[in-house]
Short mmCIF file of the C-alpha atoms (twelve columns), coordinates in Angstrom:
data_MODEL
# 
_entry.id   MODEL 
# 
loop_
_atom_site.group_PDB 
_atom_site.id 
_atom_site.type_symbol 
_atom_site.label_atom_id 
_atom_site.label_alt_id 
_atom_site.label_comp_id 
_atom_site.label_asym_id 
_atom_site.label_seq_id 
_atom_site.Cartn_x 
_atom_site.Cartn_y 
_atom_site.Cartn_z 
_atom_site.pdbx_PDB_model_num 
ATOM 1   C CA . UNK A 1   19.185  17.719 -16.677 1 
ATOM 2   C CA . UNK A 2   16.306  15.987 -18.345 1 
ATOM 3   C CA . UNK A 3   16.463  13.023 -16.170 1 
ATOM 4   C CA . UNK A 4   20.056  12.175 -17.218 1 
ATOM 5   C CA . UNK A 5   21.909  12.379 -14.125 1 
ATOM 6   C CA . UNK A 6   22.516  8.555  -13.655 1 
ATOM 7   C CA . UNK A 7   25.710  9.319  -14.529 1 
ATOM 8   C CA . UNK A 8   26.606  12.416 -13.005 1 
ATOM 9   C CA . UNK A 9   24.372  12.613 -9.366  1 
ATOM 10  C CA . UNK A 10  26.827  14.894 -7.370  1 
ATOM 11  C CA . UNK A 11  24.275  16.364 -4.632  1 
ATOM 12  C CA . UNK A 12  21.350  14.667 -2.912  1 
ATOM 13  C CA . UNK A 13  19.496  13.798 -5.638  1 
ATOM 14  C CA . UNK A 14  21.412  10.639 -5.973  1 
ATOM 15  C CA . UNK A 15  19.101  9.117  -2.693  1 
ATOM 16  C CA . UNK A 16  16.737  8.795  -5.630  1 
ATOM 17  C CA . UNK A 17  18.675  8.239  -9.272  1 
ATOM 18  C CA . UNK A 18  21.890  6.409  -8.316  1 
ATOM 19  C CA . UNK A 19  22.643  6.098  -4.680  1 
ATOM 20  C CA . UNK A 20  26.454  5.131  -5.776  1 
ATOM 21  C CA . UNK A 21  26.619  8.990  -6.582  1 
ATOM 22  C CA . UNK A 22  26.507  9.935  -2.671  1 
ATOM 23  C CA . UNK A 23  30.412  9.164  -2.459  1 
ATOM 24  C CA . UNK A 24  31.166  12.101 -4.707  1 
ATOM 25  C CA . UNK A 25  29.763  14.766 -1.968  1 
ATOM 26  C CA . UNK A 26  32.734  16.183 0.201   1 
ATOM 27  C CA . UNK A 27  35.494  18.857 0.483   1 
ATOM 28  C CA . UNK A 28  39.063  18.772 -1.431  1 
ATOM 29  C CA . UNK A 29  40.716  15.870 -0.952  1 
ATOM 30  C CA . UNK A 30  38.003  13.355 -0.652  1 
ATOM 31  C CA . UNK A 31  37.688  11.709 -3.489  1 
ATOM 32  C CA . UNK A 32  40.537  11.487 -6.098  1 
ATOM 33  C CA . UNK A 33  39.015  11.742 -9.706  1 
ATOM 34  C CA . UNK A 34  37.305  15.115 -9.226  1 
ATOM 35  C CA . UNK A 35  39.961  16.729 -7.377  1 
ATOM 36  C CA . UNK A 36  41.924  15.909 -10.475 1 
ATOM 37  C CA . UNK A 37  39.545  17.450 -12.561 1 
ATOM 38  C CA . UNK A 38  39.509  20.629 -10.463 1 
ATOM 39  C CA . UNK A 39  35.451  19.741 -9.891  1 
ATOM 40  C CA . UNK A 40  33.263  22.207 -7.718  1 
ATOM 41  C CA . UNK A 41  31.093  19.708 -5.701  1 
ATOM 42  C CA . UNK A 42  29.346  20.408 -1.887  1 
ATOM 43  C CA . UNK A 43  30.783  18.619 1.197   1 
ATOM 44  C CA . UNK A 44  26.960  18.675 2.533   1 
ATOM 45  C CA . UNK A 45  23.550  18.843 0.684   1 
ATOM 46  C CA . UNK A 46  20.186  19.549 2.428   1 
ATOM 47  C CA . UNK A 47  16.953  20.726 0.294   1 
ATOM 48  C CA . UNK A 48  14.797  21.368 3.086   1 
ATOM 49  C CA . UNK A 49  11.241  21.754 1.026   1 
ATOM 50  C CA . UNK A 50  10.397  21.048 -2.377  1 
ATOM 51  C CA . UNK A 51  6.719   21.653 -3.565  1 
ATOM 52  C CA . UNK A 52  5.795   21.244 -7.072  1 
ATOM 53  C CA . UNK A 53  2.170   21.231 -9.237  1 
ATOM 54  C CA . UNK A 54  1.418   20.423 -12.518 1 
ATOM 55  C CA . UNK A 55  -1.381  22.644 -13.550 1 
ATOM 56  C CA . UNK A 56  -2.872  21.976 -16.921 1 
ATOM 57  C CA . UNK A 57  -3.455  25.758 -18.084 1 
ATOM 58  C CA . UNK A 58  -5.512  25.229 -21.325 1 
ATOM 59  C CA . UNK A 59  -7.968  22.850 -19.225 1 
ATOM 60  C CA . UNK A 60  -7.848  25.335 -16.352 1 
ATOM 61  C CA . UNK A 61  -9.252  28.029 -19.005 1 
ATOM 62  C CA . UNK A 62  -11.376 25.549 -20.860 1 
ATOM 63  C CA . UNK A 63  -13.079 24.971 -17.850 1 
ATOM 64  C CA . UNK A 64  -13.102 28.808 -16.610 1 
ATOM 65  C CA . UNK A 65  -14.549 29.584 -20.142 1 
ATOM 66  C CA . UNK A 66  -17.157 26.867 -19.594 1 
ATOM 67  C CA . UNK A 67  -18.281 28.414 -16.099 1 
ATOM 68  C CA . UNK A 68  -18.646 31.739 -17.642 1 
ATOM 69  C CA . UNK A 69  -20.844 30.551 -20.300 1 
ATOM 70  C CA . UNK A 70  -23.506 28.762 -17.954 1 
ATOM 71  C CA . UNK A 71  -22.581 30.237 -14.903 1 
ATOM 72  C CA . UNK A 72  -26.120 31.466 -14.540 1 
ATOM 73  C CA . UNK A 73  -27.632 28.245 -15.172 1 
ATOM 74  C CA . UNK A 74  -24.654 26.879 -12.739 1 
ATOM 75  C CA . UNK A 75  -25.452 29.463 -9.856  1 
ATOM 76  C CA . UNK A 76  -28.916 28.427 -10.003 1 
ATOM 77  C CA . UNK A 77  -28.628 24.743 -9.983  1 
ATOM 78  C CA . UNK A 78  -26.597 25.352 -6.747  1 
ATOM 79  C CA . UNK A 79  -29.604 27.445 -5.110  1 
ATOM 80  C CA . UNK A 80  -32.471 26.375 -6.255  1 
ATOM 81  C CA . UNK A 81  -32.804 23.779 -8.819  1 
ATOM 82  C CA . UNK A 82  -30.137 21.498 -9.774  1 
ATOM 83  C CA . UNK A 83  -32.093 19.651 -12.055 1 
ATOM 84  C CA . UNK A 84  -31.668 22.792 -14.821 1 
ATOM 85  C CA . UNK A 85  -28.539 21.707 -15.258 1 
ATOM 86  C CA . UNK A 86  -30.221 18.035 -16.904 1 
ATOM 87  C CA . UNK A 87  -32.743 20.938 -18.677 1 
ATOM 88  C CA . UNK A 88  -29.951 22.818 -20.171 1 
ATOM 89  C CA . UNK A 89  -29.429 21.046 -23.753 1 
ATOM 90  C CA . UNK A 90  -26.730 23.608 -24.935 1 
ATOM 91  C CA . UNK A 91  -24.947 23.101 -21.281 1 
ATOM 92  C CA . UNK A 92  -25.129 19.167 -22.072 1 
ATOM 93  C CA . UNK A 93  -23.773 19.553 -25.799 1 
ATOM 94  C CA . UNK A 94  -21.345 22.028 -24.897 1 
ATOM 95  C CA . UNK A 95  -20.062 19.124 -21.969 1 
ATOM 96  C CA . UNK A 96  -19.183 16.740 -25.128 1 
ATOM 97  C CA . UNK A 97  -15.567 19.204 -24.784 1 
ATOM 98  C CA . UNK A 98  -14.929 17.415 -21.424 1 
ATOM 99  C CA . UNK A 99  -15.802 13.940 -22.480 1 
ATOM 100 C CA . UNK A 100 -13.714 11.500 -20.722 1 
ATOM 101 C CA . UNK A 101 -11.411 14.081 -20.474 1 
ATOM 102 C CA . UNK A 102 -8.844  13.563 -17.062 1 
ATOM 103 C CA . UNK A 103 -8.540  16.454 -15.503 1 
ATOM 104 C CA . UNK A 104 -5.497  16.046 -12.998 1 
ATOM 105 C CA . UNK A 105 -4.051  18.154 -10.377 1 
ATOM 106 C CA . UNK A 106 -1.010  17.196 -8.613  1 
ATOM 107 C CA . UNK A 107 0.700   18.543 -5.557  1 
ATOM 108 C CA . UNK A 108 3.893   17.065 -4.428  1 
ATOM 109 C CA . UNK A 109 6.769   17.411 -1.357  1 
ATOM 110 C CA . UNK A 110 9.895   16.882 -0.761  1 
ATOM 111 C CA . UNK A 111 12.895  16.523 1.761   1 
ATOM 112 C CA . UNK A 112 16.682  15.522 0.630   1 
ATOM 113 C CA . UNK A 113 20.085  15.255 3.070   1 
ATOM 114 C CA . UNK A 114 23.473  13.649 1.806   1 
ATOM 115 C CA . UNK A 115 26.716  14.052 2.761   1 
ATOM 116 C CA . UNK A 116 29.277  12.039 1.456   1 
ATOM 117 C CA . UNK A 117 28.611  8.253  1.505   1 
ATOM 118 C CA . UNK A 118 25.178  9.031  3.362   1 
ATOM 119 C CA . UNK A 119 21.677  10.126 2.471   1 
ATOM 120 C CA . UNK A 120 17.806  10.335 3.061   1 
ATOM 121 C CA . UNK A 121 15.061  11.113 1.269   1 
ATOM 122 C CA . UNK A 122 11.766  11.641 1.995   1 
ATOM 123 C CA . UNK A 123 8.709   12.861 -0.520  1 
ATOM 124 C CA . UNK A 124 4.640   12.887 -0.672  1 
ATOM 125 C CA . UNK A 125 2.638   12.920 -4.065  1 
ATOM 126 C CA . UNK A 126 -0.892  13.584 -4.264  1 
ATOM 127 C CA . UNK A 127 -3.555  13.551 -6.865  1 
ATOM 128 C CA . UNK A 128 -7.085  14.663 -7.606  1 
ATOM 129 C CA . UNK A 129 -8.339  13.975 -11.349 1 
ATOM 130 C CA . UNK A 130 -12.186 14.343 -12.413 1 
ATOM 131 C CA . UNK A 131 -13.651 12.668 -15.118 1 
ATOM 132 C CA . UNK A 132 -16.832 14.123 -16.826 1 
ATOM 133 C CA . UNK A 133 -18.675 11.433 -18.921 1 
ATOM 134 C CA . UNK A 134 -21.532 13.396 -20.616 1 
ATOM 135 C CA . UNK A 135 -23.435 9.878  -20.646 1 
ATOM 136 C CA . UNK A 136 -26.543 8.537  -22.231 1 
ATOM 137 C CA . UNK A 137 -29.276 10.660 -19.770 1 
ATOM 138 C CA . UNK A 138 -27.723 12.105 -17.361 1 
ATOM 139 C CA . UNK A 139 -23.859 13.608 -17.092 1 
ATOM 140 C CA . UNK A 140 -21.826 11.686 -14.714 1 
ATOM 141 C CA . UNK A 141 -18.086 12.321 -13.082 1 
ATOM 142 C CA . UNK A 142 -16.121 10.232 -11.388 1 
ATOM 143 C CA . UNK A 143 -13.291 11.498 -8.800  1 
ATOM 144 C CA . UNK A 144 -10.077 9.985  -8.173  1 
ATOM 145 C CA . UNK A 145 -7.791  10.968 -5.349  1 
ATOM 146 C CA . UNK A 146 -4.270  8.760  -4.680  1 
ATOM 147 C CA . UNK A 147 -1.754  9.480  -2.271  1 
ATOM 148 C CA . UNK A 148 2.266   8.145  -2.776  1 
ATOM 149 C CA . UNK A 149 4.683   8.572  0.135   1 
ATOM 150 C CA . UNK A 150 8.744   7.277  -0.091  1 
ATOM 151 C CA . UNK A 151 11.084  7.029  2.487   1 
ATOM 152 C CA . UNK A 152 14.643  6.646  1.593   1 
ATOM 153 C CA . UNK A 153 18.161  5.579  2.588   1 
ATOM 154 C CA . UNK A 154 20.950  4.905  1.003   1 
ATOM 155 C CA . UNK A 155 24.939  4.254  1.620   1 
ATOM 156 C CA . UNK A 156 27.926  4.941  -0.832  1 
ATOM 157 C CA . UNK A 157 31.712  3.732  -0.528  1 
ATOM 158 C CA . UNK A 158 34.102  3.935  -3.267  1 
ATOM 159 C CA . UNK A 159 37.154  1.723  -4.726  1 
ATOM 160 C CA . UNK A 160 40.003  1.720  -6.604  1 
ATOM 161 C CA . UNK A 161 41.051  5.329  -5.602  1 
ATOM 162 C CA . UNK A 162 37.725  6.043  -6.088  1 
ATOM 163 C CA . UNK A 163 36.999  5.090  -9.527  1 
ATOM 164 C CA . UNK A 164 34.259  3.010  -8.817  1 
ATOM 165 C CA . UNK A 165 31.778  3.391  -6.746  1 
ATOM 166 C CA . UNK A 166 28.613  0.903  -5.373  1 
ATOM 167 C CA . UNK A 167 25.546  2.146  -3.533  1 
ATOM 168 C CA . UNK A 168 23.001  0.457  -2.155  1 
ATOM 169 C CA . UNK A 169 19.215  2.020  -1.003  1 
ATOM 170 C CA . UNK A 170 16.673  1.074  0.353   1 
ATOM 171 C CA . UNK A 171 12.967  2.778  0.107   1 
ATOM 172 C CA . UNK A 172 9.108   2.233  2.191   1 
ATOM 173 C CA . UNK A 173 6.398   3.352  -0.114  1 
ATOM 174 C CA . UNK A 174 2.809   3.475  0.287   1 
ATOM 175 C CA . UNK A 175 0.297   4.248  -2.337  1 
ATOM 176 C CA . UNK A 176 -3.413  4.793  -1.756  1 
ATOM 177 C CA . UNK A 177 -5.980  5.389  -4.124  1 
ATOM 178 C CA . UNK A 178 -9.683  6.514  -3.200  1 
ATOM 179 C CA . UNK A 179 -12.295 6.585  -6.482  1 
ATOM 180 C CA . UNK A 180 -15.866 7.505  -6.983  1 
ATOM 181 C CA . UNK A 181 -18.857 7.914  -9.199  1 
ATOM 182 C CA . UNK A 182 -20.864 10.705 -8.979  1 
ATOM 183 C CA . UNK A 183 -23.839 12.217 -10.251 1 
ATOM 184 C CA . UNK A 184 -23.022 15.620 -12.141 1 
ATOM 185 C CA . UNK A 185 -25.757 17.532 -10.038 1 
ATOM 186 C CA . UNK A 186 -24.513 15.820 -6.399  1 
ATOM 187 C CA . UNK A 187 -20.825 17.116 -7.432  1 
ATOM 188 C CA . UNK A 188 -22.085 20.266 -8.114  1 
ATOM 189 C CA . UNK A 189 -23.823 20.404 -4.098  1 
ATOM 190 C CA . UNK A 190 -20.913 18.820 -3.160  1 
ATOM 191 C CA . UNK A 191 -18.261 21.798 -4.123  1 
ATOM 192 C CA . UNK A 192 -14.757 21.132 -2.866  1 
ATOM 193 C CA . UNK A 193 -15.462 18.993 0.250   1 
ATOM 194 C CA . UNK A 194 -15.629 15.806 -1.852  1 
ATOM 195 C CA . UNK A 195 -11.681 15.874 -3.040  1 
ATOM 196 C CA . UNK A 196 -10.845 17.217 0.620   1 
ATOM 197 C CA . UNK A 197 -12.143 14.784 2.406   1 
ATOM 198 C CA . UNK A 198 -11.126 11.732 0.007   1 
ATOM 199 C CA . UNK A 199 -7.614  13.324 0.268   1 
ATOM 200 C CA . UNK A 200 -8.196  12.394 4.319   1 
ATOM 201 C CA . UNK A 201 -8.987  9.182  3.758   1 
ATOM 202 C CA . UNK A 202 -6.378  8.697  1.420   1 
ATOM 203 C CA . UNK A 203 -3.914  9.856  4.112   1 
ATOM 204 C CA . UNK A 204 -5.618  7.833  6.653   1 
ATOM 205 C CA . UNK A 205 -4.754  4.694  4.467   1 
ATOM 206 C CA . UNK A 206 -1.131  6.026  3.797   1 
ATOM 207 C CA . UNK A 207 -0.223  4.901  7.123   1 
ATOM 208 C CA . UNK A 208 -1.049  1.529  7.848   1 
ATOM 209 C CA . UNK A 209 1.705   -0.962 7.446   1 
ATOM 210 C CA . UNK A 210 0.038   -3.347 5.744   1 
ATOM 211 C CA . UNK A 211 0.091   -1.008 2.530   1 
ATOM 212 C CA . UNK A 212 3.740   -0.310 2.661   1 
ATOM 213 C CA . UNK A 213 5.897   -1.684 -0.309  1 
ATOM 214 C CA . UNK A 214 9.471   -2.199 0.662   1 
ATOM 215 C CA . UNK A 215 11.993  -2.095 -2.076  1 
ATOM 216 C CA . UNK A 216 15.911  -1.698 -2.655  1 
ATOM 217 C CA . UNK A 217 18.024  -0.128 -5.176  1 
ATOM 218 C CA . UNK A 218 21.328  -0.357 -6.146  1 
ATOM 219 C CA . UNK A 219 23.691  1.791  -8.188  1 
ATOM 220 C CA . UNK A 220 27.445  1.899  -9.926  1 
ATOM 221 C CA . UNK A 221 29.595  4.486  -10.889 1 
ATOM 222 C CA . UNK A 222 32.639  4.708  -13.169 1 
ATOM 223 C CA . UNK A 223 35.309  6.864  -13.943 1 
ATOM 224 C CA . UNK A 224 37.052  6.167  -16.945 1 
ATOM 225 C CA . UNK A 225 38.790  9.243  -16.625 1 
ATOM 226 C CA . UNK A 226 38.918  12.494 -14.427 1 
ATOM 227 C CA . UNK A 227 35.829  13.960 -16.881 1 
ATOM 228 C CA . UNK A 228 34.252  10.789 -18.195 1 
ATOM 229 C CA . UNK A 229 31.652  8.694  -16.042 1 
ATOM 230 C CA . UNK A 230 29.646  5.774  -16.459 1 
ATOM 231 C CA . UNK A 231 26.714  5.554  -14.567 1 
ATOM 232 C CA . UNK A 232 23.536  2.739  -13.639 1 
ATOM 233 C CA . UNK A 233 21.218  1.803  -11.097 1 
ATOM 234 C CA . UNK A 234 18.684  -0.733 -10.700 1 
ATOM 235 C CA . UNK A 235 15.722  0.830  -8.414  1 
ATOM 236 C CA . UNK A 236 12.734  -0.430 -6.433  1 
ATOM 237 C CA . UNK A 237 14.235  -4.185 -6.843  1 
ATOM 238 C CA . UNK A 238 11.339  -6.655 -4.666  1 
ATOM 239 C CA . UNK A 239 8.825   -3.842 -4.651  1 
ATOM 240 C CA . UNK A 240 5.238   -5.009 -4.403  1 
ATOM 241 C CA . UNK A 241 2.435   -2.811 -4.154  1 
ATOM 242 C CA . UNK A 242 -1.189  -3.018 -4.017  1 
ATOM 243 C CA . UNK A 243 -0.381  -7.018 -4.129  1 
ATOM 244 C CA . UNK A 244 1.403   -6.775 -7.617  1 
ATOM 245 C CA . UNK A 245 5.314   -6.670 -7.796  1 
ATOM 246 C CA . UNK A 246 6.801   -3.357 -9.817  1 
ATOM 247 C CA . UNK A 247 8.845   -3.290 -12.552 1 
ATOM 248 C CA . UNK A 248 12.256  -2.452 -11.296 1 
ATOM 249 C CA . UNK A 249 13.439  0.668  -12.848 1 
ATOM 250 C CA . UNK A 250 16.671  0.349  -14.664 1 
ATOM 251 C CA . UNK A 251 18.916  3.589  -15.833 1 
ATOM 252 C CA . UNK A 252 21.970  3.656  -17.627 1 
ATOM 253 C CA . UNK A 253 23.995  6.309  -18.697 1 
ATOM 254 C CA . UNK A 254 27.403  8.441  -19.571 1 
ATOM 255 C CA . UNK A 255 28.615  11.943 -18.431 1 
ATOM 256 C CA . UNK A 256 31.552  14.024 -19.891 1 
ATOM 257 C CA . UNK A 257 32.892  16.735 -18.100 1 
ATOM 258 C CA . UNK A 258 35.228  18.911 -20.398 1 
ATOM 259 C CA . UNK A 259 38.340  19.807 -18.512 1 
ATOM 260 C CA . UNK A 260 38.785  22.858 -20.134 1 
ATOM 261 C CA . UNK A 261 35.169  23.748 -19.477 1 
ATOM 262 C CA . UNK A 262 35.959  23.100 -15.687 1 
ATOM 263 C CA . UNK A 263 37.195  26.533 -12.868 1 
ATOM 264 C CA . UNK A 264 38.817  26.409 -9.818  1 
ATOM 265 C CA . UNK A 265 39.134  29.162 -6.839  1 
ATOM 266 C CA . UNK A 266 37.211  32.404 -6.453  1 
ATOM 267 C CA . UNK A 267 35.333  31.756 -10.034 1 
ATOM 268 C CA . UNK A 268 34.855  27.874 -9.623  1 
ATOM 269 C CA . UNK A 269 32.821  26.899 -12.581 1 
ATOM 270 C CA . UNK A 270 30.980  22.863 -13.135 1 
ATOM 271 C CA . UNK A 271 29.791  21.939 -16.648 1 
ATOM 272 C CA . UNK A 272 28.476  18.141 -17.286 1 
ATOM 273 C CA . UNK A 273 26.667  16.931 -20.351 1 
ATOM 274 C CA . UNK A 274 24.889  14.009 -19.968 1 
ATOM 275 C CA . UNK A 275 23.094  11.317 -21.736 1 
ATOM 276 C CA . UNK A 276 20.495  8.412  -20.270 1 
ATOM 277 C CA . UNK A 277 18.503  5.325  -21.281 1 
ATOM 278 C CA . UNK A 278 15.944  5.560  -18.297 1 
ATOM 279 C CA . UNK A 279 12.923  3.121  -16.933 1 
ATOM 280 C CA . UNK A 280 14.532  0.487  -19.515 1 
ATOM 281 C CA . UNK A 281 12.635  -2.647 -18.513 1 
ATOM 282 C CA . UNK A 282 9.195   -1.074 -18.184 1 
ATOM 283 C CA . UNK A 283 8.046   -2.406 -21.785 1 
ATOM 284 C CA . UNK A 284 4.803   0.716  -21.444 1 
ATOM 285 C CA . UNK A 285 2.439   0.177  -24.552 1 
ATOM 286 C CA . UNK A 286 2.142   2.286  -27.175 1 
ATOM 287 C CA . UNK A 287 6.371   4.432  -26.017 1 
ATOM 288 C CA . UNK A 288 8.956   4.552  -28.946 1 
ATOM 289 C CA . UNK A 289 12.543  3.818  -27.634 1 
ATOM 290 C CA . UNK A 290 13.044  7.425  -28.075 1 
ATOM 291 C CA . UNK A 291 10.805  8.066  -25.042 1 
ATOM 292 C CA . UNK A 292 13.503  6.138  -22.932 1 
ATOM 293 C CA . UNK A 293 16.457  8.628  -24.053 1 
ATOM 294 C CA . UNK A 294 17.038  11.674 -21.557 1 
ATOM 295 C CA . UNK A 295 19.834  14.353 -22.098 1 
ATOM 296 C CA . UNK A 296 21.160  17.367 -20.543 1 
ATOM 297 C CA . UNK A 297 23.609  20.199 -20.018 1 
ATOM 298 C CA . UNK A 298 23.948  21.576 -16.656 1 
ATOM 299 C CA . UNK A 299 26.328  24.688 -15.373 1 
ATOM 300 C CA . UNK A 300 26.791  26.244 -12.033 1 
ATOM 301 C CA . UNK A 301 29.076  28.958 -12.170 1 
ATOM 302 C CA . UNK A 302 30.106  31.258 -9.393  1 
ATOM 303 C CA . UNK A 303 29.030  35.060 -10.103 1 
ATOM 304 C CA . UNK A 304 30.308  37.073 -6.746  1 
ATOM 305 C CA . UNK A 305 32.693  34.972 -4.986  1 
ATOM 306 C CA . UNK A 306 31.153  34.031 -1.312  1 
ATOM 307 C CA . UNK A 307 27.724  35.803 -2.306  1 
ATOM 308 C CA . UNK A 308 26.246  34.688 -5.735  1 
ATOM 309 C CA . UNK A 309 26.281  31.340 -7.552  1 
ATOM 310 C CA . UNK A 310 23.751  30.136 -10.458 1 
ATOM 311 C CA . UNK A 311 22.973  27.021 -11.814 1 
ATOM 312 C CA . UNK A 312 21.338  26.351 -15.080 1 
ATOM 313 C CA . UNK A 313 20.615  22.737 -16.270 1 
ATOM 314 C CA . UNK A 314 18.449  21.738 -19.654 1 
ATOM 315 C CA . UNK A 315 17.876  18.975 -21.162 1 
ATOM 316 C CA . UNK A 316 14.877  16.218 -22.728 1 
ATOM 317 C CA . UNK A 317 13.134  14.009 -20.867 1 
ATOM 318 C CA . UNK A 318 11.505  11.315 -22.551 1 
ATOM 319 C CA . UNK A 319 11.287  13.497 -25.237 1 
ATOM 320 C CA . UNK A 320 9.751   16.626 -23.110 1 
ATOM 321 C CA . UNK A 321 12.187  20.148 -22.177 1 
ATOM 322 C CA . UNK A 322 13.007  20.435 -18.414 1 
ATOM 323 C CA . UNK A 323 14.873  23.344 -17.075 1 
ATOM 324 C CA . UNK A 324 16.165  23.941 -14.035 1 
ATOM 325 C CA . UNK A 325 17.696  27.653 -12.543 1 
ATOM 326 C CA . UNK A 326 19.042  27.506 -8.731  1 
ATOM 327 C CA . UNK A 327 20.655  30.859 -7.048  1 
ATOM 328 C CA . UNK A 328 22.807  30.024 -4.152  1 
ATOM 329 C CA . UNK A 329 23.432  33.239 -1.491  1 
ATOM 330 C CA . UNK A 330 26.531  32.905 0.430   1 
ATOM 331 C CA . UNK A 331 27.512  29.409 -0.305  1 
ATOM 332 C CA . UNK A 332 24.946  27.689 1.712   1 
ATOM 333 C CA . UNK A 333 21.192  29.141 0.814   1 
ATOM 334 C CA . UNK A 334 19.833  27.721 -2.242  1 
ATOM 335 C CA . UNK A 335 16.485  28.491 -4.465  1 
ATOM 336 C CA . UNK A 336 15.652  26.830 -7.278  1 
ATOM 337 C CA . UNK A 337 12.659  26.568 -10.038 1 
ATOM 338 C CA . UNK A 338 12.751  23.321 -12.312 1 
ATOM 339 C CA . UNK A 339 9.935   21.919 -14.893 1 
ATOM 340 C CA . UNK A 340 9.381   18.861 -16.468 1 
ATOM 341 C CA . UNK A 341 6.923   17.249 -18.728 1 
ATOM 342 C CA . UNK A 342 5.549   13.365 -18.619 1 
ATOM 343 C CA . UNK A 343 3.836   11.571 -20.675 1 
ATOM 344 C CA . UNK A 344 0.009   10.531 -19.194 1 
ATOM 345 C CA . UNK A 345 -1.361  9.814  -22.152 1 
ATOM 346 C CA . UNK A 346 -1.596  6.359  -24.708 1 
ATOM 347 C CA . UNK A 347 1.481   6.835  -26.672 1 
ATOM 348 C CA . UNK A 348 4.348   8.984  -26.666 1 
ATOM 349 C CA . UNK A 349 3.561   12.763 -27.693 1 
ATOM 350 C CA . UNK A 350 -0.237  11.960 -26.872 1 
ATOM 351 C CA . UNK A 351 -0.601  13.868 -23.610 1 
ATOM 352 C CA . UNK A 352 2.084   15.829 -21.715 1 
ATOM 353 C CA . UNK A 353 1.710   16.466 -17.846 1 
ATOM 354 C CA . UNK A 354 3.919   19.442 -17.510 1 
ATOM 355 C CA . UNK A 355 4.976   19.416 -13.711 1 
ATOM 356 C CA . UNK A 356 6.195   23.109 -11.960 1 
ATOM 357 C CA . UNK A 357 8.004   22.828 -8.745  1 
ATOM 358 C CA . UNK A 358 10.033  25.214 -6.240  1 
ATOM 359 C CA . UNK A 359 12.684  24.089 -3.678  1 
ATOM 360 C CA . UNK A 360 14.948  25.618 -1.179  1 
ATOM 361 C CA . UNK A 361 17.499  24.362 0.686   1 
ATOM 362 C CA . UNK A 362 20.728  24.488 2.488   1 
ATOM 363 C CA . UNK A 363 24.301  23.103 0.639   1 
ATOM 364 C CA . UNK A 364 27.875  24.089 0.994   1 
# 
């Protein structure tokens, strides 16, 4: 939903946007504004992997078309000389295109659980960007490899016959970064062991305590009515990291859902739309308050009753599409494909990241 699910969290996703949105999880009955609204929501939510890249395609085939061009001249610096790579003036001119150019690759992991009032989260994020500087004799690269890994709780209860709810989370995070100059012809020897064996180190780091940041985060919910919430939550409160304290990331937002858009029974239907103000207090240079704005319209609609359900959810993030399409099989198997695009480079519209990831999981 573009990021705009402050407000609207229903499944195990709230462990990391709004933790206050884990009391809404549950069967009929168990919680007093939705059942109103005749609301299709899961009792239990488990994604049991989630693994997502962000591929850069046009620098992927930049770089493929680069190969091609020299790969002669590439080949032979490998097996013989590498110093006719430093010989090659039209390989050194034609390097200008990569210029300080990051060239990132990011693989990522997840696990989410939540029932109602109750969840854990736990997710890996890792990195490899190279740098080509076509420098003053000689080209040089440098390789950068960082590891992030989150733990996560967090508990729910609601009030007021359930019309407000409070969560509170808490999350252990450790981020390691490994970095390193290189020649251009001792990355070329050095192939693909170089970001392999940084990534070990990296992961080697990851686990010793004394690089853990420890953080809370708290959240609120609000129904004004049966279809109307107001949502916040105040993450990653007393974090400190790499010895400097993190912004805390503060979200705000509303969700309608339309009662005549709503189903109940064999043909249960869910529609939300939702608007967010998201990462509020990080003042990044260069971002327009329009990068802060997420929106989003998300469905799930039941196609066979006990055999097919789809989701589809769109929306803006920061000013970048997201999608997301899930297929549920028998009311408890669950697929889903979802991209999203952030913003890596200066100032907003500079340099999108466009991030792919696949999930499955378990929900009914």
């Amino acid at each position: 939903m573009g990021g705009a699910g402050v407000a609207v969290v229903d499944d195990a996703d709230a462990v990391l946007l709004n933790p206050a949105g884990l009391t809404q999880l549950g069967g009929p009955g168990t919680f007093l504004p939705l059942d109103s609204l005749g609301y299709k929501r899961k009792a239990f939510d488990l994604m049991v992997l989630g693994a997502g890249v962000d591929p850069s395609l046009d620098n992927l085939f930049d770089i493929d078309r680069f190969r091609d061009r020299f790969k002669s001249t590439l080949d032979s610096a490998t097996d013989q000389d590498p110093m006719v790579l430093v010989k090659n003036q039209r390989l050194l001119d034609d390097l200008y295109e990569f210029d300080r150019l990051p060239l990132p690759v990011t693989g990522s992991l997840e696990f989410k659980c939540a029932v109602q009032g109750f969840g854990i989260a736990v997710w890996n994020r890792n990195q490899a960007e190279l740098m080509l500087d076509h420098g003053a004799i000689t080209p040089k690269a440098s390789l950068r490899v960082s590891t992030t890994t989150a733990v996560e709780a967090a508990v729910a209860q609601s009030f007021l016959e359930d019309r407000l709810s409070v969560g509170f989370g808490y999350r252990v995070v450790s981020r390691t970064l490994d970095e390193r100059q290189y020649d251009v012809l001792e990355l070329n020897t050095e192939g693909s062991k170089a970001p392999a064996r940084m990534l070990r180190r990296t992961m080697d780091d990851a686990v010793k305590t004394s690089r853990w940041g420890h953080g809370f985060d708290l959240g609120v919910l609000w129904f004004q009515a049966a279809g109307l919430r107001f949502g916040g939550s105040l993450r990653d409160v007393g974090m400190r990291l790499d010895d400097e304290f993190v912004v805390p990331n503060l979200s705000m937002g509303a969700a309608w859902a339309p009662v005549v858009l709503q189903g109940r029974g064999l043909w249960a239907r869910k529609v939300n739309l939702a608007f967010a103000l998201d990462d509020v207090l990080h003042d990044t240079l260069g971002y327009k308050p329009l990068s802060k704005i997420d929106l989003g319209i998300e469905c799930t609609q039941v196609i066979l009753p006990y055999i097919l359900e789809q989701t589809l959810a769109v929306g803006l993030k920061g000013g970048y599409p997201s999608m997301l399409v899930s297929t549920e099989l028998f009311r408890f198997l669950r697929a889903e494909l979802l991209t999203y695009g952030e913003e890596t480079g200066y100032f907003t519209g500079d340099r999108e990241r466009r991030v792919w990831m696949a999930r499955a999981g378990l929900g009914w």
